[in-house]
VOPAGU-2260 file (C-alpha; in pm, 1 decimal, decimal comma):
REM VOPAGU-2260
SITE   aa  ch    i         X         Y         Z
SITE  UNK   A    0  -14714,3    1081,2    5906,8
SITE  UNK   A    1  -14736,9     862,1    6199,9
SITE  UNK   A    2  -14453,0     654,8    6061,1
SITE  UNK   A    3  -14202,0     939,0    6100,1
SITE  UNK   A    4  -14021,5    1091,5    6395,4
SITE  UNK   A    5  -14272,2    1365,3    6414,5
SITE  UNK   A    6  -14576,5    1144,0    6354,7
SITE  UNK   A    7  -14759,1    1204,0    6686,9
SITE  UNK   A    8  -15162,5    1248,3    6637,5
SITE  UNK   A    9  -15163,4     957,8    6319,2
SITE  UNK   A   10  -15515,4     988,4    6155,4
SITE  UNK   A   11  -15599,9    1354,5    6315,8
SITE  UNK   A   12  -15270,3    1490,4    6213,3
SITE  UNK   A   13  -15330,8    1303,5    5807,6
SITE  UNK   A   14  -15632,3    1486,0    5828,4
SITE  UNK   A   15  -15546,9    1810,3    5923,5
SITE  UNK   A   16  -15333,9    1792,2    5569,3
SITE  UNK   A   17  -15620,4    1692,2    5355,5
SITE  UNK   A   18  -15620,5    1881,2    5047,0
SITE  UNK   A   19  -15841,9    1724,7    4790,3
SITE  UNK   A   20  -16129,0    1938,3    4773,3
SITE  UNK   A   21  -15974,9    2265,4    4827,8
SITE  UNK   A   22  -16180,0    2575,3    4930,6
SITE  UNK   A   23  -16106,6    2872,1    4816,1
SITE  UNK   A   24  -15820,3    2927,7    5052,9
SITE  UNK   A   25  -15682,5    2601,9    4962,4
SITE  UNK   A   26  -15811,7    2398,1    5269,1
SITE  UNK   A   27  -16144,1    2145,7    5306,3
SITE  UNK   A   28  -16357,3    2309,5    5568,4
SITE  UNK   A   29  -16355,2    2053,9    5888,0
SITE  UNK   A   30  -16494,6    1974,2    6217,7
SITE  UNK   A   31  -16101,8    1924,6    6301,0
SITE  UNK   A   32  -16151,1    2362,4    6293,3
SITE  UNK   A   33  -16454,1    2390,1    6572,7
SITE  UNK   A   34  -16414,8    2451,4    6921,5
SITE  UNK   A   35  -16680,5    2166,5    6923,2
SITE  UNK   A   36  -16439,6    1935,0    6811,3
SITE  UNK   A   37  -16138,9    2035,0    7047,8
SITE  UNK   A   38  -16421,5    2021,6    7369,6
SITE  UNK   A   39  -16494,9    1659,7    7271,9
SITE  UNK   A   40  -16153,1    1543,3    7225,4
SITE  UNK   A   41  -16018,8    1695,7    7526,9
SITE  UNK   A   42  -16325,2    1592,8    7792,9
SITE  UNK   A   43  -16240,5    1219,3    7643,3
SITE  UNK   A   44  -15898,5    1285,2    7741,1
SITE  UNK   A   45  -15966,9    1414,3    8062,2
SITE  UNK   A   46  -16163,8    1110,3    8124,1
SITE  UNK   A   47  -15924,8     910,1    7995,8
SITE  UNK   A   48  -15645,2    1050,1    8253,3
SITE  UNK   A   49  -15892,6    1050,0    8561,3
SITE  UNK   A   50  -15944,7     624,4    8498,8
SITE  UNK   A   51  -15597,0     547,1    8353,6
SITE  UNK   A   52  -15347,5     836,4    8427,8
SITE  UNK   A   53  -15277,8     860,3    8018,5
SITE  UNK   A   54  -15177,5    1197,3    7906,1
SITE  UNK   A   55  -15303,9    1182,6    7581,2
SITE  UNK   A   56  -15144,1    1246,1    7235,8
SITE  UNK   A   57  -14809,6    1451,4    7190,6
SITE  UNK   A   58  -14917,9    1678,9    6923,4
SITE  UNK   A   59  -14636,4    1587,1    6661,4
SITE  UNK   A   60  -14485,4    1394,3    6877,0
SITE  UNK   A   61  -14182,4    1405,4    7077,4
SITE  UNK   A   62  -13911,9    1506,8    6883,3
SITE  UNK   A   63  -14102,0    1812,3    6799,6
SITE  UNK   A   64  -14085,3    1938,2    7140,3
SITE  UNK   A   65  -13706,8    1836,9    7147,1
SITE  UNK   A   66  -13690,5    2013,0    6852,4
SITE  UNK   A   67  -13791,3    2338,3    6990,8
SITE  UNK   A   68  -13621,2    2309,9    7342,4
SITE  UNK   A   69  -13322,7    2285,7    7154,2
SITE  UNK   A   70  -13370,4    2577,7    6968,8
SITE  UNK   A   71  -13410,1    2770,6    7259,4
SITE  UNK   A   72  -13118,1    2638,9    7421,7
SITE  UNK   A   73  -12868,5    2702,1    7125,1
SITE  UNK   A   74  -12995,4    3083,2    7144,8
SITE  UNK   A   75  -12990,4    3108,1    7506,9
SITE  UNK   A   76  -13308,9    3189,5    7549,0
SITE  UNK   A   77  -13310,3    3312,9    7918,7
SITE  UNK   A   78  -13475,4    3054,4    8176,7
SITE  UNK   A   79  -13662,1    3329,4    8313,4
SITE  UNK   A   80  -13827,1    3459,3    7953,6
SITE  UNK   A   81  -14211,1    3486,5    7937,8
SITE  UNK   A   82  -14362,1    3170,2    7705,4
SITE  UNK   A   83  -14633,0    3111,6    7549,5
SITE  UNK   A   84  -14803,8    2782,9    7450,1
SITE  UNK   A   85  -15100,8    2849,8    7182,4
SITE  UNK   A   86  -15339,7    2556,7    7204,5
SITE  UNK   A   87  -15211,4    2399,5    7456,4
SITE  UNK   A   88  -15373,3    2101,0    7466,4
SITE  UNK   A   89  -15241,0    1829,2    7762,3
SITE  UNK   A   90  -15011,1    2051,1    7868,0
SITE  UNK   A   91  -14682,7    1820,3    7829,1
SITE  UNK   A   92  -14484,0    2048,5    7631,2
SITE  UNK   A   93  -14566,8    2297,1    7912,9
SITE  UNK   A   94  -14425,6    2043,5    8122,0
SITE  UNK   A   95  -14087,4    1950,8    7933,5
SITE  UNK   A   96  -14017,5    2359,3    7938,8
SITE  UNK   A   97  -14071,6    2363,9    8322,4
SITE  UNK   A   98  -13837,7    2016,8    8379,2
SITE  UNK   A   99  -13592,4    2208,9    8158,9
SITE  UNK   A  100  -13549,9    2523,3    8377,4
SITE  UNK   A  101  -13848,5    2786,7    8228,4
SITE  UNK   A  102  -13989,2    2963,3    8502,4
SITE  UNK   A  103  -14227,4    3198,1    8349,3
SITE  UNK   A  104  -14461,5    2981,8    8123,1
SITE  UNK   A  105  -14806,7    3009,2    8018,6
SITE  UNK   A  106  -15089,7    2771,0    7835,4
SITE  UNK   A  107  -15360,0    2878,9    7690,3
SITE  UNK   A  108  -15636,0    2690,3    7518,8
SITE  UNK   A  109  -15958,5    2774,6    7408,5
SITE  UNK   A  110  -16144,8    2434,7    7562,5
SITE  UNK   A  111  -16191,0    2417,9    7953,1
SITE  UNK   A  112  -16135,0    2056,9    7921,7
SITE  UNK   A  113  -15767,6    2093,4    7816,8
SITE  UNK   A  114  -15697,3    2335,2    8040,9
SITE  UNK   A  115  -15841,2    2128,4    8307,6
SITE  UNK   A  116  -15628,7    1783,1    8190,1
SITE  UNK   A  117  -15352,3    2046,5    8129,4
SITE  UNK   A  118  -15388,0    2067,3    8525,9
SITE  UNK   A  119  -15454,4    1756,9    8654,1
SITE  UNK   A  120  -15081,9    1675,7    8448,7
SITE  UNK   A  121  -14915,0    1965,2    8563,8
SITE  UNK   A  122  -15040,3    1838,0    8882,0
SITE  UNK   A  123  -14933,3    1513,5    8821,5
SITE  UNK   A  124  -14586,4    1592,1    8760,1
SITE  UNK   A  125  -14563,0    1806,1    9062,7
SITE  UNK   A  126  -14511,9    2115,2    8938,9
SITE  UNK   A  127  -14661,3    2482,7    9017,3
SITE  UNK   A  128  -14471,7    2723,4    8830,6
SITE  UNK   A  129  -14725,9    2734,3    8520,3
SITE  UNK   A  130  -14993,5    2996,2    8446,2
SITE  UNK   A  131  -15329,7    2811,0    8316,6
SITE  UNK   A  132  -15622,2    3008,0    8112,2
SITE  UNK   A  133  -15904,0    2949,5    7900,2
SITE  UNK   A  134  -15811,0    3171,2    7654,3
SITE  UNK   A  135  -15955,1    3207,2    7250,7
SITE  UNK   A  136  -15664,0    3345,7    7100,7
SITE  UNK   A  137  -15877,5    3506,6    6788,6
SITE  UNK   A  138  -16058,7    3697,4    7100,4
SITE  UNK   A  139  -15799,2    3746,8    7354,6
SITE  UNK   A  140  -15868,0    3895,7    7703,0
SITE  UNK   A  141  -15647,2    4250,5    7749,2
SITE  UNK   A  142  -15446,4    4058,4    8027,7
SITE  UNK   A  143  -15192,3    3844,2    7767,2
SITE  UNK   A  144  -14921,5    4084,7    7638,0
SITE  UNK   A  145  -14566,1    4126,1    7662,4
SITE  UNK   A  146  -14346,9    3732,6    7540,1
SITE  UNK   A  147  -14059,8    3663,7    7484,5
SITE  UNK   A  148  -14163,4    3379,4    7305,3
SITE  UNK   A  149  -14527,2    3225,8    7102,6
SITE  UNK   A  150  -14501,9    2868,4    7062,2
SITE  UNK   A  151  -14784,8    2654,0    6841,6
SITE  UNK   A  152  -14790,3    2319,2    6699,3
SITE  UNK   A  153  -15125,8    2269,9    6507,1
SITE  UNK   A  154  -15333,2    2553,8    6677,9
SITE  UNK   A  155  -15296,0    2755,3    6331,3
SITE  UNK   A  156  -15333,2    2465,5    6154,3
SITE  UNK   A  157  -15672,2    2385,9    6284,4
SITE  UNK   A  158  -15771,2    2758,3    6269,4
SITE  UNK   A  159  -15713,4    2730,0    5892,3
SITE  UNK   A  160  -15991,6    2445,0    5865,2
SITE  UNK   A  161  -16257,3    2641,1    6049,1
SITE  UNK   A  162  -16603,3    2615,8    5856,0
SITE  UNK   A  163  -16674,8    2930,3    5907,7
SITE  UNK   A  164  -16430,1    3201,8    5727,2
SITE  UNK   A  165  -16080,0    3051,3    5791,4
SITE  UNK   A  166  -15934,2    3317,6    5594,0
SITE  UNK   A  167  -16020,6    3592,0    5825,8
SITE  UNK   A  168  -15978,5    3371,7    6162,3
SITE  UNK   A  169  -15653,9    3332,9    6018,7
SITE  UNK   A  170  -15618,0    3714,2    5980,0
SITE  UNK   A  171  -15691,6    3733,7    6337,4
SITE  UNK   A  172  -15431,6    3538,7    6444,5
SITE  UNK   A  173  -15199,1    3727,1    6294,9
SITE  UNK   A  174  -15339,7    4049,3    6470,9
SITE  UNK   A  175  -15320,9    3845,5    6830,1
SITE  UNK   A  176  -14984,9    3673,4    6746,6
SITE  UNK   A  177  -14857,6    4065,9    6717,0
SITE  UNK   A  178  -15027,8    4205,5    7027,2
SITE  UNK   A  179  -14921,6    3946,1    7252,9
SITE  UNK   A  180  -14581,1    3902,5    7142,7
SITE  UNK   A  181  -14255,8    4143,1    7218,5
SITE  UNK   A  182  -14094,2    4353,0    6969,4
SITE  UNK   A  183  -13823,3    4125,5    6870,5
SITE  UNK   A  184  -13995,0    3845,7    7074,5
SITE  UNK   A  185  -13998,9    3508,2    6855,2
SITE  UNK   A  186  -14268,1    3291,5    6795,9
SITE  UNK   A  187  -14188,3    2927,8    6674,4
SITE  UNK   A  188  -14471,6    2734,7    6443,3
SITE  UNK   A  189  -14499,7    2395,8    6386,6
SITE  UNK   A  190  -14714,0    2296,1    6077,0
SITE  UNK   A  191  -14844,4    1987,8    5855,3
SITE  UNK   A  192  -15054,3    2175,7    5660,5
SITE  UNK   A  193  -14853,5    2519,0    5579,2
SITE  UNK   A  194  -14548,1    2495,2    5358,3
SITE  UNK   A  195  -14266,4    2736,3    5470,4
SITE  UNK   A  196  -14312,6    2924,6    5152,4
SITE  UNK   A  197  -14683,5    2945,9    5239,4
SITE  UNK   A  198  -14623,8    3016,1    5632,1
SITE  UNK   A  199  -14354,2    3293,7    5500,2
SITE  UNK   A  200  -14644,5    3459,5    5301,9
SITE  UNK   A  201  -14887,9    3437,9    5546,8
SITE  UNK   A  202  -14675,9    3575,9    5848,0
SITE  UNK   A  203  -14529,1    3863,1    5601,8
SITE  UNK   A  204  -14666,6    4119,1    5835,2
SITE  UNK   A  205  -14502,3    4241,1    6101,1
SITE  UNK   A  206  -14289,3    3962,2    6102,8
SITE  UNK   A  207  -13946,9    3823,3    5939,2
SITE  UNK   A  208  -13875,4    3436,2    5904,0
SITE  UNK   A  209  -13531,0    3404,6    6169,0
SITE  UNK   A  210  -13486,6    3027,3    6110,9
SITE  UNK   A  211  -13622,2    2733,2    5940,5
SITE  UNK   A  212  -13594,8    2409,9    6181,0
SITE  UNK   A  213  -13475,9    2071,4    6056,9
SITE  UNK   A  214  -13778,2    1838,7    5987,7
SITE  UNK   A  215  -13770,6    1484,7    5870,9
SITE  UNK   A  216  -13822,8    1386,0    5539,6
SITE  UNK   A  217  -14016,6    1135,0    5355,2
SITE  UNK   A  218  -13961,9     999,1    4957,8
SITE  UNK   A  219  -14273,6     896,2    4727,4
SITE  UNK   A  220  -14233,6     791,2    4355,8
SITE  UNK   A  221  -13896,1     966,3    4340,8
SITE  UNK   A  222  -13936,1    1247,7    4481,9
SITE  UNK   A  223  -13873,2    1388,6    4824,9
SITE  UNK   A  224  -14004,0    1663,7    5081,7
SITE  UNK   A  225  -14092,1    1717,7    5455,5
SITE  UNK   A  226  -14433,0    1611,2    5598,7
SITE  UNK   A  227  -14418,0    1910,6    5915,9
SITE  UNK   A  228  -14259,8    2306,7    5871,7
SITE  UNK   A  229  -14090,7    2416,2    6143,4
SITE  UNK   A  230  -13993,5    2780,4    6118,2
SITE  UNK   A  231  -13916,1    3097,5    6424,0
SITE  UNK   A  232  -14021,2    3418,4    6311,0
SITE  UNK   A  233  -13890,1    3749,2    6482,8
SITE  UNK   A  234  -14159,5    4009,8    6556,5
SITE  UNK   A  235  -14023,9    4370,6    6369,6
C-alpha cells in the first residue's frame, strides 16, 4: 500500500489488512489492537521529535487528509463546526484543519504519548486553537458530546484487531461514535481493513452511508479494487 497515493504507514498499515488466519470476526488478533502497542510507538515518536523535530508517520498519508478537507469544503462545512479527531495520533491532521480555517477542533487519543507529541507539534506550528485529551473512546469521559463532525483514519481499524473481544470493542464504538456525535452530525472513516460493504453493515445503526470518497486503485492478475474505504456517514 505504500506504493499508492494513500500509502502512508507501509508495513503497519499491510498489517493492519492481514487476513490469513481469520478469527471468527474475520480479523487475526494483533498487538497492532493494544494500547500497549500505540504507547510504544508514540513515546518512540515523541523521542524521535524531541532529537530531530520529525513528526512521525501521516496515517494514510497525505492525500487522505486532502481528501477529507476537501470534502468538507465542497459541503461548506462551517469553519466554526465542532471536530473531532479519533486516534489522533501526531496531531498533523489536527494541524492541516487549523491552517485551513477550523476553529473549534479536538484530538483525542487514548496514549499520553501522542497526545503529548500531538502538543509539542501543535506547538511547533504555532498554533493554540486545539483542544488536547487523553481520551479511550470505548470508555469516554461524560465531557465529549455534541460534533458536528467524527473523523478516524485507522482508530477503528486497530480496534477491530484487539486480542481481547474485538467484536464487542467494536460494538462500543458504535455506542460512543453515537453519543458524541450530533443528530445529523457526520462522521468520515478512513479504512484498509473494512470494505464499504462491510463498514455499511457495521455502521447500520443509527447511521446512513451520505457519501463514498474517491480512493485510489490498484490492479493484480486482472482484476482491480481499492486498497483504503473512504466513506461519511450521517448520524439519524
Amino acid at each position: 500500500m505504500s506504493s499508492d497515493a494513500d500509502g502512508g504507514s507501509g508495513a503497519e498499515v499491510a498489517a493492519l489488512s492481514d487476513k490469513d488466519s481469520p478469527g471468527e470476526d474475520g480479523f487475526v488478533p494483533s498487538a497492532l489492537g493494544t494500547r500497549e502497542h500505540w504507547d510504544a510507538v508514540y513515546e518512540r515518536e515523541l523521542q524521535t521529535f524531541r532529537e530531530f523535530g520529525d513528526t512521525g508517520e501521516i496515517w494514510f498519508g497525505e492525500e487522505s487528509m486532502n481528501r477529507l478537507i476537501r470534502w468538507m469544503q465542497k459541503h461548506k462545512i462551517p469553519l466554526d463546526a465542532s471536530v473531532l479527531d479519533i486516534g489522533t495520533g501526531n496531531g498533523v491532521f489536527l494541524v492541516e484543519l487549523a491552517k485551513f480555517g477550523f476553529s473549534d477542533i479536538t484530538g483525542i487519543d487514548y496514549s499520553p504519548s501522542a497526545i503529548q507529541l500531538s502538543g509539542s507539534v501543535i506547538e511547533k506550528e504555532g498554533l493554540s486553537n486545539i483542544k488536547l485529551k487523553v481520551e479511550d473512546f470505548l470508555n469516554l469521559s461524560t465531557q465529549l458530546s455534541g460534533f458536528h463532525i467524527c473523523i478516524d483514519k485507522g482508530t477503528f481499524d486497530a480496534i477491530s484487531l484487539n486480542p481481547d473481544n474485538a467484536i464487542e470493542k467494536r460494538k462500543q464504538y458504535v455506542k460512543s461514535l453515537s453519543r458524541v456525535l450530533k443528530v445529523k452530525g457526520f462522521f468520515l472513516i478512513t479504512s484498509c481493513n473494512w470494505t464499504k460493504e462491510e463498514l455499511l453493515n457495521e455502521f447500520s445503526e443509527g447511521f446512513e452511508l451520505f457519501e463514498e470518497l474517491p480512493t485510489p486503485k490498484f490492479s493484480f492478475g486482472g482484476r482491480s479494487g481499492n486498497s483504503v474505504a473512504a466513506l461519511v456517514f450521517q448520524k439519524m
